[in-house]
C-alpha positions in Angstrom: -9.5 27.3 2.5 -6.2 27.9 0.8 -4.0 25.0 1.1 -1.4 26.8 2.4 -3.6 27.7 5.3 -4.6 24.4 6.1 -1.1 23.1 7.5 -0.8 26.1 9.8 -4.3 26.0 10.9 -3.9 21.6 11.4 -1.0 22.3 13.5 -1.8 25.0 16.0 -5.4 22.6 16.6 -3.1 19.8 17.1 -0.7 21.5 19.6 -3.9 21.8 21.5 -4.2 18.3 22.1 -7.2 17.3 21.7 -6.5 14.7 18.7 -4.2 12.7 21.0 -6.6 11.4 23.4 -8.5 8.1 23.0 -11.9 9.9 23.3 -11.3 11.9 19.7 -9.5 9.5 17.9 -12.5 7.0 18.5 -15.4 9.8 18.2 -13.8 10.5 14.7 -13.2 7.2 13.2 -17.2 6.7 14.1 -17.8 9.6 12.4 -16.4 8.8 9.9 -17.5 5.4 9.3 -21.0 6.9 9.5 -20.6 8.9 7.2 -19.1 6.9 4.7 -21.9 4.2 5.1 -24.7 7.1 4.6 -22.7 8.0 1.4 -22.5 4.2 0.1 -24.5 4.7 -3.3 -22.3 7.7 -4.1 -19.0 6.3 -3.8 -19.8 2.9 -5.7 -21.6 5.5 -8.6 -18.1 7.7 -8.4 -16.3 4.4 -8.8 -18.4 3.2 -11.5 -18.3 6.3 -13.3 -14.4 6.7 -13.1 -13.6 3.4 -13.8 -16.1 1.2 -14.4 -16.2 -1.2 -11.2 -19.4 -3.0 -10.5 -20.9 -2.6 -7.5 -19.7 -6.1 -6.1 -16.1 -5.6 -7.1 -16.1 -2.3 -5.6 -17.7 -3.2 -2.2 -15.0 -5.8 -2.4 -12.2 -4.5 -3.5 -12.1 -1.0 -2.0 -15.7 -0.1 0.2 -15.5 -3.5 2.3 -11.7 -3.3 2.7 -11.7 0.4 4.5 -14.7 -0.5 6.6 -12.9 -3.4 8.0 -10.0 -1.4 8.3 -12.1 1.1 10.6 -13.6 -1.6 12.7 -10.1 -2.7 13.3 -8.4 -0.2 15.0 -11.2 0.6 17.1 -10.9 -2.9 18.7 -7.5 -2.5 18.8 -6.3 1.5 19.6 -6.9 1.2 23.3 -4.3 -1.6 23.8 -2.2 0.2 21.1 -1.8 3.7 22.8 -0.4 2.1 25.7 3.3 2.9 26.9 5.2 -0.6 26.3 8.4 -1.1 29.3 11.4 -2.0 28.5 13.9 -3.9 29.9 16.6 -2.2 32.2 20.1 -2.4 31.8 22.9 -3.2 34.1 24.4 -0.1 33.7 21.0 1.4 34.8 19.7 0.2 38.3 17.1 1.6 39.2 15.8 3.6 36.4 12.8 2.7 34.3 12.5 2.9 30.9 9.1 2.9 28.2 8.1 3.7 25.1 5.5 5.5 23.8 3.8 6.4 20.2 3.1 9.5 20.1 1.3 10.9 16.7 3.2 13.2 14.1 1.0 16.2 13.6 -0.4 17.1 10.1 -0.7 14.6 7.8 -0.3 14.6 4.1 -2.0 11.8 2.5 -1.9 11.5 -1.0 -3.5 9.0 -3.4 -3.8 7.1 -6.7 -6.7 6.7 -9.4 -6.4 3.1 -9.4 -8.7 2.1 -5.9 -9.3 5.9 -5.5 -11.5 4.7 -2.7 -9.5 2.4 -0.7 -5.8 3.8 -1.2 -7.3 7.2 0.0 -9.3 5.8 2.8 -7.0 3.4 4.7 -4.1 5.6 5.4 -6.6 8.3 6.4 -7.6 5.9 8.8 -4.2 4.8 10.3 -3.1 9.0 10.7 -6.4 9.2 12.2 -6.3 6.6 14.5 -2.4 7.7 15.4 -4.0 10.9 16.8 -3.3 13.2 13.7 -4.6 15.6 11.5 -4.7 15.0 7.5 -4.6 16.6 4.4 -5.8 14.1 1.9 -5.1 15.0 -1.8 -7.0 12.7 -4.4 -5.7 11.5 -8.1 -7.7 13.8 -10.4 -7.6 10.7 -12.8 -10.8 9.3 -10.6 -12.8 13.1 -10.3 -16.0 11.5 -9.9 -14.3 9.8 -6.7 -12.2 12.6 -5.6 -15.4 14.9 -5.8 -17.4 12.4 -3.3 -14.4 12.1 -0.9 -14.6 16.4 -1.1 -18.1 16.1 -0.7 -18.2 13.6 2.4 -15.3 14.3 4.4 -16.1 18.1 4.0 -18.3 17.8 6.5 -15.6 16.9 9.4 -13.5 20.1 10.9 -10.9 21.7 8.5 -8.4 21.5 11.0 -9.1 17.5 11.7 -9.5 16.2 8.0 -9.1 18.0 4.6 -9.4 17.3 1.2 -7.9 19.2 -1.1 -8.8 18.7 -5.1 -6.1 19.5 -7.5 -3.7 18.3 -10.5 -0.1 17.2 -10.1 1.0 20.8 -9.8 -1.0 21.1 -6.5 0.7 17.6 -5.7 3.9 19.5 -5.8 3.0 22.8 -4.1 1.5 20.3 -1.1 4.7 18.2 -0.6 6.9 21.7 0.1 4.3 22.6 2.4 6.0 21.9 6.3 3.7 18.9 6.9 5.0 16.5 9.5 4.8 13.5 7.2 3.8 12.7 3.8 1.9 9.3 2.7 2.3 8.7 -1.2 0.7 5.8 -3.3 1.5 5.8 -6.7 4.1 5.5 -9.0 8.0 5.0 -8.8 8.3 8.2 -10.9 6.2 10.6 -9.0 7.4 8.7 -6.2 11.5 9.8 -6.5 9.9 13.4 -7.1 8.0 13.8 -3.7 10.8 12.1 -1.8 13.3 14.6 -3.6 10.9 17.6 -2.3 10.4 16.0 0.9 13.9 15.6 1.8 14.2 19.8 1.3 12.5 19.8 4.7 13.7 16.4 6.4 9.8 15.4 6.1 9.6 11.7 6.6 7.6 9.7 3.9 5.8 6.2 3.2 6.2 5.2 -0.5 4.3 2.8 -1.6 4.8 2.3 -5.2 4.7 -0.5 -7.5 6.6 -2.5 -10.0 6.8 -5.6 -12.6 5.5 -8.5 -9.8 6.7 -12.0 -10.8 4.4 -15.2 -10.9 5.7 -18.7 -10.8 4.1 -22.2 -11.5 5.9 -25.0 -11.1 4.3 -28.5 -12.6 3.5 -30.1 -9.1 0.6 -26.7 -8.6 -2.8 -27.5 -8.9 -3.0 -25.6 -12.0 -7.3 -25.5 -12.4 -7.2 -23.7 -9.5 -4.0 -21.5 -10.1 -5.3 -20.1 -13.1 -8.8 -19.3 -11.6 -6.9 -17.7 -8.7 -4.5 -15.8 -11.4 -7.4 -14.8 -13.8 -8.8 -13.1 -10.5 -5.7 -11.4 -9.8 -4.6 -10.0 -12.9 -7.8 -9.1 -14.6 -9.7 -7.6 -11.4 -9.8 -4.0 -11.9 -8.8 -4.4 -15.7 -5.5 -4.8 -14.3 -5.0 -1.8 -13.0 -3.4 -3.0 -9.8 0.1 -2.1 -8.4 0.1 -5.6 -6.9 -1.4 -7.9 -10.0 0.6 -10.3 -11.2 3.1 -8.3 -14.1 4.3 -11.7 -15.9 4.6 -15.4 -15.9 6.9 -18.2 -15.5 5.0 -21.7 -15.5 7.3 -25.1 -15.5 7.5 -26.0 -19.4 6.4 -29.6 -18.4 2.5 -28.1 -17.3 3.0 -24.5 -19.9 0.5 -25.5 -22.2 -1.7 -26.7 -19.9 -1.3 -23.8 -17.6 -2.1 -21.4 -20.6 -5.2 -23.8 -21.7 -6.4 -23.6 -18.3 -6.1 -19.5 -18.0 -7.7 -18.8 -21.4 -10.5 -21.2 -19.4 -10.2 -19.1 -16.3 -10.8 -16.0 -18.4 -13.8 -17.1 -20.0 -15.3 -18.8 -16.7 -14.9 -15.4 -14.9 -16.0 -12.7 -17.5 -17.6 -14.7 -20.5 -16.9 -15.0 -24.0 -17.1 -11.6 -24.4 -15.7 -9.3 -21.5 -15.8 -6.5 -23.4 -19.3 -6.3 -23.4 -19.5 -7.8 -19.5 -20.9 -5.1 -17.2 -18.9 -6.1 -14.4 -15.3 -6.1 -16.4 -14.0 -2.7 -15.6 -12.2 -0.1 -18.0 -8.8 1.5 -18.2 -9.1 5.0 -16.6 -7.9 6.9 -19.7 -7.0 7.6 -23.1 -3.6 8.0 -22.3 -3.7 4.5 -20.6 -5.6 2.6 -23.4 -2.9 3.7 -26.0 -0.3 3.2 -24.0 -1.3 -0.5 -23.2 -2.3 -1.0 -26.9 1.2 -0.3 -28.1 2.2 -3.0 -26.1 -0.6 -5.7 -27.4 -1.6 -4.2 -30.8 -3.7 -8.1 -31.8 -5.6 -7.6 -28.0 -9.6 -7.3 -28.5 -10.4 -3.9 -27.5 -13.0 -0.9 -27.0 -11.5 2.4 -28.6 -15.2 3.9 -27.2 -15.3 2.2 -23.8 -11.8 2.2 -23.2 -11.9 -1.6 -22.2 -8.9 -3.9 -23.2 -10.2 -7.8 -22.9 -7.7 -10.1 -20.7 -4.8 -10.8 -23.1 -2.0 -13.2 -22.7 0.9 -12.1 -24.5 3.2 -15.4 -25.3 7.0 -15.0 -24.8 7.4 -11.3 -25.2 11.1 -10.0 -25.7 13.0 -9.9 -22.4 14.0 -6.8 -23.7 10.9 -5.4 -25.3 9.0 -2.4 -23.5 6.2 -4.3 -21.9 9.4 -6.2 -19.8 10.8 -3.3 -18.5 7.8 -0.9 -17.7 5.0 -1.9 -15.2 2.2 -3.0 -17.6 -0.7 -2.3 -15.2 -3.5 -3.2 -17.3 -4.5 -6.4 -18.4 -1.9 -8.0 -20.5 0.1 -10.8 -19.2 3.6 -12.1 -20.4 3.3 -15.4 -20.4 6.5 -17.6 -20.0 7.9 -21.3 -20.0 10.8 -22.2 -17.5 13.0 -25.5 -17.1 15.2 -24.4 -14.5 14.2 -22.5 -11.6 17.1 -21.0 -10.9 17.0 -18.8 -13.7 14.0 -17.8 -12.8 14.9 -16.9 -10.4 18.1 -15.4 -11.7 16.4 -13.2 -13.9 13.8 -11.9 -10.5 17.1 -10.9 -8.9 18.6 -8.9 -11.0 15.8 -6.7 -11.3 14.1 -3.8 -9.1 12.6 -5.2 -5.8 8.7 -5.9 -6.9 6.1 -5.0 -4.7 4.6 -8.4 -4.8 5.8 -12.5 -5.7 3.8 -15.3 -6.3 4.3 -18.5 -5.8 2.0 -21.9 -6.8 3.8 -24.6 -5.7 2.9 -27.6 -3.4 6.4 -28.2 -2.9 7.3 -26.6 0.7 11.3 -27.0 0.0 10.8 -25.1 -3.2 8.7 -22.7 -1.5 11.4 -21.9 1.1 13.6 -21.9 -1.4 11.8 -18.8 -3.0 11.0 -17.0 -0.2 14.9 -17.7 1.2 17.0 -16.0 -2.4 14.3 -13.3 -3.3 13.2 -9.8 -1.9 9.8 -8.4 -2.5 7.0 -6.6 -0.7 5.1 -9.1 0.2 4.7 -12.9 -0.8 1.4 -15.0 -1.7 1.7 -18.8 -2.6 -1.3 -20.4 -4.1 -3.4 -17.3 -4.6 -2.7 -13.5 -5.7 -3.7 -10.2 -4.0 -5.3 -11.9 -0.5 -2.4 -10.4 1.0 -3.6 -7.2 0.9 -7.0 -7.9 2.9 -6.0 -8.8 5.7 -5.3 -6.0 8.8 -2.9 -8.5 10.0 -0.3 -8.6 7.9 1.4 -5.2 6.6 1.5 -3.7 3.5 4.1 -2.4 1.8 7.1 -2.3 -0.8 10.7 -2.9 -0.9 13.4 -1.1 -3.2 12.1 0.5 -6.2 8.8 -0.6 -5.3 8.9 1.6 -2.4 9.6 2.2 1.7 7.3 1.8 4.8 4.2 -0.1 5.3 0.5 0.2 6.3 -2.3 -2.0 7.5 -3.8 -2.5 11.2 -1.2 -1.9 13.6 1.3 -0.7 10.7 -0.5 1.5 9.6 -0.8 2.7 13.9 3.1 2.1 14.1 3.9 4.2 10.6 1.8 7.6 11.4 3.4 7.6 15.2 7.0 8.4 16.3 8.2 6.0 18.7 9.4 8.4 21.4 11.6 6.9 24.8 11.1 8.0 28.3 13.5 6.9 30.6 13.0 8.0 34.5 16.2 7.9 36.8 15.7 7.2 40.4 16.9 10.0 42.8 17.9 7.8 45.7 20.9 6.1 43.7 23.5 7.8 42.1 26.8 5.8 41.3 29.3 7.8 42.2 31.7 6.2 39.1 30.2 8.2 36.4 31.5 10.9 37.3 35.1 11.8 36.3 36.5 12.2 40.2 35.9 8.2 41.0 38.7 6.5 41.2 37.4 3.2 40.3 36.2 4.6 37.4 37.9 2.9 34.8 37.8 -0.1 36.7 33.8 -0.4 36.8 33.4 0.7 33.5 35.5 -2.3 31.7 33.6 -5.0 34.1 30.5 -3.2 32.7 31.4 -2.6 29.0 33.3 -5.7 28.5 
C-alpha cells in the first residue's frame, strides 16, 4: 500500500469503532505480543546485525523492556478507560460532570536507529492500547531491524498497524500526511523539522529528543559503586543512548579517584580489550565513527568493525565541539569541580537535558539539585534505571524535547482528554438569564 492510502484507509476503519472498545485493544496487544515472542531470534539477529548488541543486552535493553511494557497495560487498561467524575461547582447544582479519554485516530509513530526495537515498540503499544491505529516508520540506519518490524507486524490489518520502510524523505512526505498525531524519537534537529511540518496542519506531537545529560559526583558518593553504575550507563550500547551520561563533574577532592575507579569499571565490565569483546556493541555507521573520532582522535578504535573502546576524555574545552554537540557514543568529558554552584551554574545556562545524575549521599545537596535544575528526568546513584520502569514517565524538557510516554503516559499522551458535562432538566436558575433582576446580585456572591 501507498502511504498515502494508508491514513485515509486507518481513519475511515477507525470511525467504525471498533479499535475503541476494550475487547480490540486487548485482542491486539495479545497479538501482538505473540507475535513478537514467535519472532524473538529474528529481532535479537536484526539487532546484532545493525548494531552489534549481544543477545543479553538486547533482551535487556530493548526485547524485555517492550514485553513488560505490553503486560502492563493489559493489567491496567480496563481501570484506565474508565470515565473519572469530577467535582461540581457551586455555580452548577445539579449537573454532573466527567472525563473521558477518548483515542486520537491514526497514529504516526516514528523511530530512531539507536534501540530500533524498543523506541519503535513502546509507543506502538501506548497508541495501541489508547484505541488507535498506527503508522510506524523505522530509522533506515537499523534495516536489518526495520525489515523484521516489516516482516512481523505485516501480518496484523493494514488499517490497524502499518509499517512503512523508507529514508528521511519518506519521513517528510509522512509528517504532511493528515495524521491525528505524530510520535517522534530522535534528534533535536529532525525534531524542529517535523514540529515545523506538523504545525502546517495543527497535528499535535511528542518529541522526545535528546541532549548533552550532566553527571555529578560529589566526594561523600560511594565512588566503587558510581563508577560501575556510570561505566554501565555510558558505555551500554557503545554509547549510543539519548539518555547516557554526556559529561562529568566529580568533586576535585575524590577526581582522581573517581577516574581510577572508572578506568577500573571499564575494564571489570568489557575486559582489557573491548574492542575485541563480543558483547561491546558498535557505532551504527561510518558517518558516526568519523564523526566521534574527530572528537577523540588518541581513542583505541576499529576502522573495520566500527567499534570505538570507552574513552575518557580529560578536561575538554568548554568550548570545543564535543561540549556543545550531543556526543552519543562512547566518549566521556571528564571534569573536576570545587564549588557546586558552578556546576551547576554552567547546567543552567544550557539547553534543558533530557536526563541529570546525581551520586551523592547527601540528601540536602540532593534537594538542592533537583530544587535549581530542569531536566527530563533525574536518577541519583545510578544512570538509565529511569527508563525501565512503567511507572514513572518518560520524557524531555526544552531542547530535549515535549511530552512523555511510559505506562499510563504513554495511555494519557495517545488520548484526548474530552469533558462531558450533563445538566439536570428539573433545575434551571432563572438568574442566568438576562431578564432576572437579581442577576447581578447572585452573580457577585457567586464570582466573588
Amino acid at each position: 500500500m501507498e502511504y498515502a492510502e494508508i491514513v485515509p484507509r486507518q481513519k475511515s476503519y477507525f470511525a467504525g469503532n471498533t479499535t475503541k472498545t476494550l475487547a480490540h485493544r486487548l485482542e491486539t496487544l495479545r497479538l501482538l505480543e505473540g507475535l513478537l515472542r514467535e519472532n524473538e531470534g529474528l529481532f535479537l539477529d536484526a539487532l546484532e546485525a545493525d548494531l552489534g548488541k549481544s543477545a543479553d543486552e538486547a533482551f535487556m535493553t530493548e526485547i524485555g523492556i517492550v514485553y513488560e511494557e505490553i503486560q502492563f497495560m493489559k493489567r491496567h487498561l480496563k481501570q484506565w478507560m474508565k470515565a473519572k467524575k469530577v467535582k461540581t461547582a457551586m455555580t452548577h447544582l445539579g449537573s454532573k460532570g466527567w472525563t473521558i479519554l477518548e483515542p486520537y485516530g491514526a497514529v504516526l509513530v516514528i523511530a530512531p536507529w539507536n534501540y530500533p526495537f524498543q523506541l519503535a515498540l513502546t509507543p506502538l503499544i501506548g497508541a495501541i492500547a489508547s484505541g488507535n491505529t498506527v503508522v510506524l516508520k523505522p530509522s533506515e540506519l537499523a534495516p536489518k531491524t526495520a525489515d523484521a518490524l516489516f516482516q512481523v507486524l505485516s501480518q496484523f490489518r493494514e488499517e490497524i498497524i502499518a509499517v512503512v520502510l523508507g529514508d528521511a524523505f519518506l519521513t517528510t512526505q509522512l509528517v504532511r500526511q493528515p495524521f491525528d498525531y505524530c510520535f517522534f524519537t530522535g534528534s533535536s534537529r529532525v525534531g524542529k523539522l517535523v514540529m515545523q511540518e506538523a504545525a502546517k496542519q495543527l497535528m499535535p506531537v511528542t518529541l522526545e529528543l535528546g541532549g548533552k545529560s550532566p553527571l555529578i559526583v560529589t566526594k561523600d558518593a560511594d565512588l566503587k559503586l558510581a563508577a560501575k553504575r556510570v561505566a554501565f550507563g555510558k558505555w551500554i550500547n557503545a554509547g549510543q543512548t539519548c539518555i547516557a551520561p554526556d559529561y562529568a563533574f566529580a568533586q576535585e577532592d575524590v577526581y582522581q579517584e573517581f577516574k581510577d575507579e572508572l578506568a577500573q569499571a571499564i575494564r571489570e565490565l568489557y575486559g582489557e580489550k573491548p574492542l575485541e569483546n563480543e558483547k561491546y556493541g558498535r557505532i551504527v555507521n561510518r558517518a558516526h565513527f568519523d564523526r566521534l573520532i574527530g572528537y577523540a582522535a588518541d581513542a583505541q578504535k576499529d576502522e573495520e568493525t566500527l567499534k570505538i573502546a570507552p574513552f575518557l576524555l580529560e578536561k575538554p574545552d568548554l568550548d570545543s565541539a564535543v561540549m556543545q554537540e550531543e556526543i552519543f557514543g562512547p566518549i566521556l568529558p571528564l571534569y573536576p569541580y570545587r564549588n557546586l554552584e558552578e556546576v551547576l551554574d554552567f547546567i543552567k545556562m544550557r539547553p534543558k537535558p533530557l536526563a541529570l545524575y546525581l551520586f551523592t549521599k547527601n540528601r540536602d545537596l540532593e534537594r538542592k539539585v533537583l530544587f535549581e535544575t530542569s531536566s527530563g528526568s533525574v536518577c541519583i546513584n545510578d544512570t538509565l534505571m529511569q527508563i525501565s520502569t512503567p511507572y514513572l514517565p518518560f520524557g524531555g524538557v526544552g531542547a530535549s524535547g515535549m511530552g512523555s510516554y511510559h505506562g499510563y503516559q504513554s495511555f494519557r499522551t495517545f488520548s484526548h482528554q474530552k469533558s462531558v458535562l450533563r445538566q439536570p432538566n428539573w433545575l434551571d436558575f432563572s438568574f442566568r438569564y438576562p431578564q432576572s433582576k437579581w442577576r447581578g446580585k447572585i452573580l457577585r456572591l457567586l464570582f466573588k
